[in-house]
Structures are given as structure tokens and as C-alpha cells.
Backbone as ProteinMPNN parsed JSONL, in Angstrom:
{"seq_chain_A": "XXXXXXXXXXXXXXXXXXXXXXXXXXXXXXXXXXXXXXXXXXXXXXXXXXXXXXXXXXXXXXXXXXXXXXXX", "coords_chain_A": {"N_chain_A": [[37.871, 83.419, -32.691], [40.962, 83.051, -30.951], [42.366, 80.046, -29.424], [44.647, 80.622, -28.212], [46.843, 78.914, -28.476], [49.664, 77.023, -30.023], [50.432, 75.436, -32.472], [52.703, 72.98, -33.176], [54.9, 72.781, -35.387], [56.858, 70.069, -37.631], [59.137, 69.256, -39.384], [59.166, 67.748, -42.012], [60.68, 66.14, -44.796], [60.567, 64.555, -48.124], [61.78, 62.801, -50.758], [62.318, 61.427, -53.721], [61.933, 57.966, -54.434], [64.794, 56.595, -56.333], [65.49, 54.202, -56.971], [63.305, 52.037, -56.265], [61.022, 53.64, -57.005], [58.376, 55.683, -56.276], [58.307, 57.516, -53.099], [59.926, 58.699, -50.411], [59.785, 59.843, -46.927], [60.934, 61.631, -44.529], [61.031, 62.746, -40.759], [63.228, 63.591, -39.128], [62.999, 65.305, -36.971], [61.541, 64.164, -34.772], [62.341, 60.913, -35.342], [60.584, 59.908, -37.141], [59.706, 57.673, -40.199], [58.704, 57.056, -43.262], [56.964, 55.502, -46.585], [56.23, 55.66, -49.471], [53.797, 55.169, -52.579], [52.62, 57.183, -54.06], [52.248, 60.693, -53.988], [50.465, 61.559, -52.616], [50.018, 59.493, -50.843], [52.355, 59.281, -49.324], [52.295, 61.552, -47.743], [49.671, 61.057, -46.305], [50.915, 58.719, -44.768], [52.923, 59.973, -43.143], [52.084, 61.607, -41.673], [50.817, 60.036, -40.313], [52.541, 58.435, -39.221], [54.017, 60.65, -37.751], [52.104, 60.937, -35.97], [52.116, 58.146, -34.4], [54.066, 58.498, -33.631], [54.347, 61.162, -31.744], [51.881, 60.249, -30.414], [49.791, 61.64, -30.319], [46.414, 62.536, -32.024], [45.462, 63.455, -34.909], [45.768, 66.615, -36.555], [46.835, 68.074, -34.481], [49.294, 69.138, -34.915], [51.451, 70.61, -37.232], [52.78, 70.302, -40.299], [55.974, 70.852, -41.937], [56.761, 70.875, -45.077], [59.166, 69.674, -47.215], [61.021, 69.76, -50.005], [63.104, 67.244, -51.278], [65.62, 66.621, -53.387], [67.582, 64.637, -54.149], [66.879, 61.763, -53.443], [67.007, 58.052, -53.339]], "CA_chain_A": [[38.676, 83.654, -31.52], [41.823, 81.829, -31.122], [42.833, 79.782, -27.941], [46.357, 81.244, -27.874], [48.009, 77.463, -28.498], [50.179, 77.235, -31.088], [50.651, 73.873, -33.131], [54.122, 72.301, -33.327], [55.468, 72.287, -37.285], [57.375, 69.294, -37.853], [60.165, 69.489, -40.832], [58.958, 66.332, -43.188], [61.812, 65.639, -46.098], [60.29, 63.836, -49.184], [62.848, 62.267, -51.815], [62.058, 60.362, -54.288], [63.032, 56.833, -54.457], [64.702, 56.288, -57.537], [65.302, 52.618, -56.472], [62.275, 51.08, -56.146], [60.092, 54.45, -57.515], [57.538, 56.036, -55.334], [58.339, 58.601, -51.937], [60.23, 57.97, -49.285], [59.417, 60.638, -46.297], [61.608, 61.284, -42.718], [60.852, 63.475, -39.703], [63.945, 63.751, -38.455], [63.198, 65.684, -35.031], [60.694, 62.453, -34.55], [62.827, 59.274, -35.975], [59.545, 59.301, -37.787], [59.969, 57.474, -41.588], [57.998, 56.419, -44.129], [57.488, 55.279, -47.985], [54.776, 55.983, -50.224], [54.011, 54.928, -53.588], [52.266, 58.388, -55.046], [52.283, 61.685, -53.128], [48.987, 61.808, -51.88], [50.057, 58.385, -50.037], [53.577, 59.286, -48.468], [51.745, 62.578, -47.057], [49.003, 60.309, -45.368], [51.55, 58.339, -43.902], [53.825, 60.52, -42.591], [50.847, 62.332, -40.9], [50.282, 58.659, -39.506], [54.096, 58.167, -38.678], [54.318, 61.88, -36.748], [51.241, 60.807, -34.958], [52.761, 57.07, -33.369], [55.789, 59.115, -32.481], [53.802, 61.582, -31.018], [50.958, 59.775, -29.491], [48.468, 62.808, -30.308], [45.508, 62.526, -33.321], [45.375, 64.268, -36.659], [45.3, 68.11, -36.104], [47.263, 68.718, -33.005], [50.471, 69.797, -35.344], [51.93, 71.052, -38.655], [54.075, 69.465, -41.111], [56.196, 71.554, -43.068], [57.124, 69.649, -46.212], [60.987, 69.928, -47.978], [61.278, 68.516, -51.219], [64.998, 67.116, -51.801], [65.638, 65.885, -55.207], [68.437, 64.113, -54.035], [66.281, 60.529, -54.033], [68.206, 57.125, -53.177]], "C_chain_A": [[39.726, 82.569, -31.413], [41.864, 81.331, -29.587], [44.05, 79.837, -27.385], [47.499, 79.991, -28.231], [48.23, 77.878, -29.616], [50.656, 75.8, -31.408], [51.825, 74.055, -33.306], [53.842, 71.7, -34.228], [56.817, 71.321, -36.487], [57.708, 69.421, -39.559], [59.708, 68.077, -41.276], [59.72, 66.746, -44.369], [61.018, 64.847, -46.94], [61.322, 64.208, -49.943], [62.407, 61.567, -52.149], [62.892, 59.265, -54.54], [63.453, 56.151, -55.479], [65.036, 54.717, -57.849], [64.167, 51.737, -57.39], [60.47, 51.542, -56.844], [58.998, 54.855, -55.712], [58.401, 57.534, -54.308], [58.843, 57.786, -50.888], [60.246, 59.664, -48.245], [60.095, 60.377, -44.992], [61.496, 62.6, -42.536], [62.117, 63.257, -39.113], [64.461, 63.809, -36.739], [62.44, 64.386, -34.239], [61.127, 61.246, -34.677], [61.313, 59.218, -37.049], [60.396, 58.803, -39.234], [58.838, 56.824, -42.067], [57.856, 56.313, -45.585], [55.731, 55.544, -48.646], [54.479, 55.583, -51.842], [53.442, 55.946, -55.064], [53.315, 59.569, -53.188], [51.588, 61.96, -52.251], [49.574, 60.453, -50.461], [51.122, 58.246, -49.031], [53.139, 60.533, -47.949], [50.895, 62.042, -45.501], [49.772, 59.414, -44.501], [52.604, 58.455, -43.236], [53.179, 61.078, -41.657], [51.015, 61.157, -40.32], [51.82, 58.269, -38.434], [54.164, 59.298, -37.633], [53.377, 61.442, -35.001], [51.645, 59.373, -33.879], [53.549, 57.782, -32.901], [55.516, 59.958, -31.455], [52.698, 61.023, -29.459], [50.193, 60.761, -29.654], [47.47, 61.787, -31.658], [45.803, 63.685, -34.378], [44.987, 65.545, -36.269], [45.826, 69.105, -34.907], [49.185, 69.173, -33.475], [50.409, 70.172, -36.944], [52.817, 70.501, -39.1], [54.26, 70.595, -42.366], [56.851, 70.198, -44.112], [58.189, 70.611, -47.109], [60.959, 69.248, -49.005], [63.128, 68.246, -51.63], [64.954, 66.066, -52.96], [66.773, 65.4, -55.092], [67.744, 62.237, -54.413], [67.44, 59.428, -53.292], [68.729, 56.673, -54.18]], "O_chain_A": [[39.496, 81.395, -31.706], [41.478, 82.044, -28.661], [44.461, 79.284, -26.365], [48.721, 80.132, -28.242], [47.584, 78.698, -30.268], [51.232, 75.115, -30.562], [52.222, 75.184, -33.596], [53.121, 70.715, -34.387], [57.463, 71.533, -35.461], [56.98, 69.588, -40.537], [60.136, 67.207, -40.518], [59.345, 67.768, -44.943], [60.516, 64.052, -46.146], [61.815, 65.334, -50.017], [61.892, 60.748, -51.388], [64.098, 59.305, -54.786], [62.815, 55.148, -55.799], [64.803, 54.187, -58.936], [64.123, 51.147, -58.47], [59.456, 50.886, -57.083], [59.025, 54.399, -54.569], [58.999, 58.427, -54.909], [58.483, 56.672, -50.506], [60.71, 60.639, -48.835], [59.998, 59.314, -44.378], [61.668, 63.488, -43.371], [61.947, 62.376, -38.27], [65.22, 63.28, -35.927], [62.868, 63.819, -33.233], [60.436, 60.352, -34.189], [61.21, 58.195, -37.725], [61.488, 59.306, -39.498], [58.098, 56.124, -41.376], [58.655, 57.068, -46.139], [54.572, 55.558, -48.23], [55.513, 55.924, -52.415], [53.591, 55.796, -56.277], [54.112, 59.436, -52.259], [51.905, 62.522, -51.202], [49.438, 60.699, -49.263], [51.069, 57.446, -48.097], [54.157, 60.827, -47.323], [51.123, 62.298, -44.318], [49.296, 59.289, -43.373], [53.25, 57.525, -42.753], [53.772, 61.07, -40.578], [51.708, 61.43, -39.339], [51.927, 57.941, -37.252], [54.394, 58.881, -36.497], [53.638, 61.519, -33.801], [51.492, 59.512, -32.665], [53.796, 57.751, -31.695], [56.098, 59.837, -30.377], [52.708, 61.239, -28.247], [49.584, 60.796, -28.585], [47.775, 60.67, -32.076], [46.473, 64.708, -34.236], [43.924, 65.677, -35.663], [45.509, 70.233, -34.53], [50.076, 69.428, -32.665], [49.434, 70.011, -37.678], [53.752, 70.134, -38.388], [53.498, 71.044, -43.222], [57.227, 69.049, -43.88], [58.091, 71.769, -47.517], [60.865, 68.024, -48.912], [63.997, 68.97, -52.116], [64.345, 65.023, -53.199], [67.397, 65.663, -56.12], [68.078, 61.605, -55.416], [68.498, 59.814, -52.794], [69.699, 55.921, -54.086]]}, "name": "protein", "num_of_chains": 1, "seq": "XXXXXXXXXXXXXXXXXXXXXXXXXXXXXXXXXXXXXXXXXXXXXXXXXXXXXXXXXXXXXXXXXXXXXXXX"}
């Protein structure tokens, strides 16, 4: 049974950083940002970044994820 709410997706951008190597990750509608040094690790802390900006816990939205191969 559902409870009729509907989770708020958040657009997350990953580019890789051809810099320094690794992920660099921005929320836009949030100011959120963050850097990562795999994939697995700029995921977890973008989740972590949405959530300070928010002020909620883990589970109370969606992150769509954009890949731009643009990079710095």
C-alpha cells in the first residue's frame, strides 16, 4: 500500500575530474557539491551533501544521476 507521498528527485551531475582524477558531483537546485575519488564514493557523498542541504535522512528523496563527460 502506498502512502500517496511522493519523494523529491534531485538532478545530480557527475564529471569527471580530469585534473586531479576521481568525480566531482553538483546538485544544482541544492548548491549541493561534492568530489569523490571512485564512483561508489562521489554517490555516497552527494547523498550526504543533498542531505545537509536538506536537513532530512537517507531515503526521504531521489537522485537522478547525469553523466557529463565534459570533466574539468
Amino acid at each position: 500500500m502506498s502512502s500517496g507521498l511522493q519523494k523529491k528527485t534531485y538532478t545530480v551531475v557527475i564529471t569527471t575530474d580530469r585534473v586531479d582524477g576521481g568525480f566531482i558531483g553538483k546538485c544544482e537546485e541544492l548548491h549541493a557539491y561534492s568530489q569523490g575519488e571512485t564512483y561508489g564514493e562521489i554517490m555516497a557523498n552527494m547523498k550526504e551533501a543533498i542531505e545537509v542541504s536538506l536537513d532530512e535522512s537517507v531515503g526521504n528523496f531521489n537522485m537522478l544521476i547525469v553523466q557529463d563527460g565534459q570533466g574539468s
